[in-house]
Structure formats: C-alpha cells, structure tokens
C-alpha positions in Angstrom: -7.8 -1.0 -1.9 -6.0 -4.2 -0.5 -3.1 -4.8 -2.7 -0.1 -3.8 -0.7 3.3 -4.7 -0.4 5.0 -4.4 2.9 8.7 -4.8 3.8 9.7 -5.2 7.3 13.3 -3.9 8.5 13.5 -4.7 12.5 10.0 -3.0 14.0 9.6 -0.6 10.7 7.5 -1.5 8.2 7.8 0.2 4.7 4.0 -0.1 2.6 3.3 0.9 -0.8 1.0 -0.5 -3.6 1.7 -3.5 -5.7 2.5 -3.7 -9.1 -1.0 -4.8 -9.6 -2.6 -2.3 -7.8 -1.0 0.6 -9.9 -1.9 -0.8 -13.2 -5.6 -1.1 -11.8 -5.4 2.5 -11.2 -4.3 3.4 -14.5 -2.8 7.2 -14.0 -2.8 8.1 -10.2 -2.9 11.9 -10.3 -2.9 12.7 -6.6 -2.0 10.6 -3.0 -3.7 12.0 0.7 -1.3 10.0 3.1 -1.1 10.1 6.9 1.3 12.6 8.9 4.3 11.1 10.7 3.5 10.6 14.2 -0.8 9.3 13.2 -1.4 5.9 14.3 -2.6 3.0 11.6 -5.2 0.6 11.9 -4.8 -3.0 9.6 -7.9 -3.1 7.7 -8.7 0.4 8.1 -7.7 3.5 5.4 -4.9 4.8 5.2 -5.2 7.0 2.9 -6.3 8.0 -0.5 -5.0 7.5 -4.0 -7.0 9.2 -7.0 -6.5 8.0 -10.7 -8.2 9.9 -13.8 -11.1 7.4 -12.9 -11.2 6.9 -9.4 -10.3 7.6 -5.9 -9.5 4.9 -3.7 -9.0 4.8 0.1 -5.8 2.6 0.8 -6.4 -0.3 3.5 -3.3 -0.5 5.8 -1.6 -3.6 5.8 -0.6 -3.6 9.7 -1.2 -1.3 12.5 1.3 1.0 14.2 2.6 4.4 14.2 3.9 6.8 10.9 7.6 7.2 11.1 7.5 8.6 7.6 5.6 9.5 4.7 7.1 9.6 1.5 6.4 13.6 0.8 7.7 13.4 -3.2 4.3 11.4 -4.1 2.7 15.2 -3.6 4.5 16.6 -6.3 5.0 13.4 -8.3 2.2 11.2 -7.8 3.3 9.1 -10.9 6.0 7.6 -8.8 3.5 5.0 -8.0 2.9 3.9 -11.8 6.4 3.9 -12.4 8.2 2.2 -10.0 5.6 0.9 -7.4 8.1 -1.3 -5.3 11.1 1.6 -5.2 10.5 5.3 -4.9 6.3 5.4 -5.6 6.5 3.7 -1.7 3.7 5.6 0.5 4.5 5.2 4.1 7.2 4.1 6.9 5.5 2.9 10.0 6.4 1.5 13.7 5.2 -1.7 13.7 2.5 -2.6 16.7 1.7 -6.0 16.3 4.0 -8.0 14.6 2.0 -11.1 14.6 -0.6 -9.1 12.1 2.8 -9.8 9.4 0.8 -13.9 10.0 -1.9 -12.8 8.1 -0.9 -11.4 5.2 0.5 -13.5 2.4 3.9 -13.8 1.0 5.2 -12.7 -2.7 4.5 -15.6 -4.2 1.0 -16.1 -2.5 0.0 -12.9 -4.2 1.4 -13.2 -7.2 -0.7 -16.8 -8.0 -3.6 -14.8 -6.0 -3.3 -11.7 -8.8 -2.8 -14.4 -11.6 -6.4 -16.1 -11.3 -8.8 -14.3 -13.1 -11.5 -12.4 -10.4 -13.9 -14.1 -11.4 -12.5 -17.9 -10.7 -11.2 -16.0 -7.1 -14.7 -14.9 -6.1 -16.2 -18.4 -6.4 
C-alpha cells in the first residue's frame, strides 16, 4: 500500500495512512507495525494492516530509524478508519535521508492524484 501521509517536525518524521487509503480498506481489524529502534527502508514494508477483506503490507514513505510506534492501534485498530490524519497515525521515525521528502508529492498533488479515476491514472 502506497498512500501515506508523512509530516516532518525537524529530523522526525510522523507516517500514517491517508484518508484514501482507510476508506479502500473498509474495516481495518488489526495493524503489525515495526518496534522502536528497527530501521525503515522507502519503498520497502513497513508493516501490515488487515481489513475484513484483506491484508496489506504498508510501503514506508522514507527511510530511517522507529522512534515510536503508535501502541493504541493494537487495541483499537479502528483508529485508522476514524481519524486517519490524528490518532489512527502508525509510526514516528528518525529521518535518514531527507532528500527522499523530493520524491514524494505534496497534499495537493495527491489529492488531484486520488481524484482521477484508476483507470484514466494507469494509462
């Protein structure tokens, strides 16, 4: 899954999934997240988030070290359908690269990116 959001306080880096990602998912009913302290590859997973359909690996946005997980999405997994962008966040990591932050694209970039239909993006 690639639709992250990522907010970036000095070299920390806060991820979670977008608004759009959630409302893919439908229900998610459990979250597998790093430990502080593992290191994070951009592009590579993350971790995992299951819905009543689905599991899906999460692609991390940047690379660097867990500072923090957000532990509550163990017990309340529905955090992430309700309030994506506030407490359903997933992880706090050390940013490594900063120049990765080049690559990915801004709010409004991904919102007209979510708004054309997937078939229109894949052509």
């Amino acid at each position: 899954m690639e639709h992250q959001w990522i907010d970036v306080k000095g070299d920390i880096a806060t991820v979670g999934l977008t608004d759009y990602a959630q409302s893919q998912l439908n229900e998610g009913v459990s979250v597998e997240l790093p430990e502080p302290g593992d290191s994070m590859e951009a592009g590579k997973p993350l971790g995992t988030v299951e819905s009543v359909k689905t599991v899906n690996e999460i692609d991390a946005p940047v690379s660097g070290e867990v500072v923090e997980v957000n532990a509550a999405l163990k017990d309340a997994p529905e955090k992430i359908n309700s309030d994506p962008h506030g407490e359903g966040w997933l992880v706090m990591v050390r940013l490594k690269n900063r120049a990765e932050m080049d690559a990915l694209m801004d709010a409004a970039g991904y919102e007209a990116y979510v708004a054309v239909p997937r078939t229109e993006a894949a052509r």
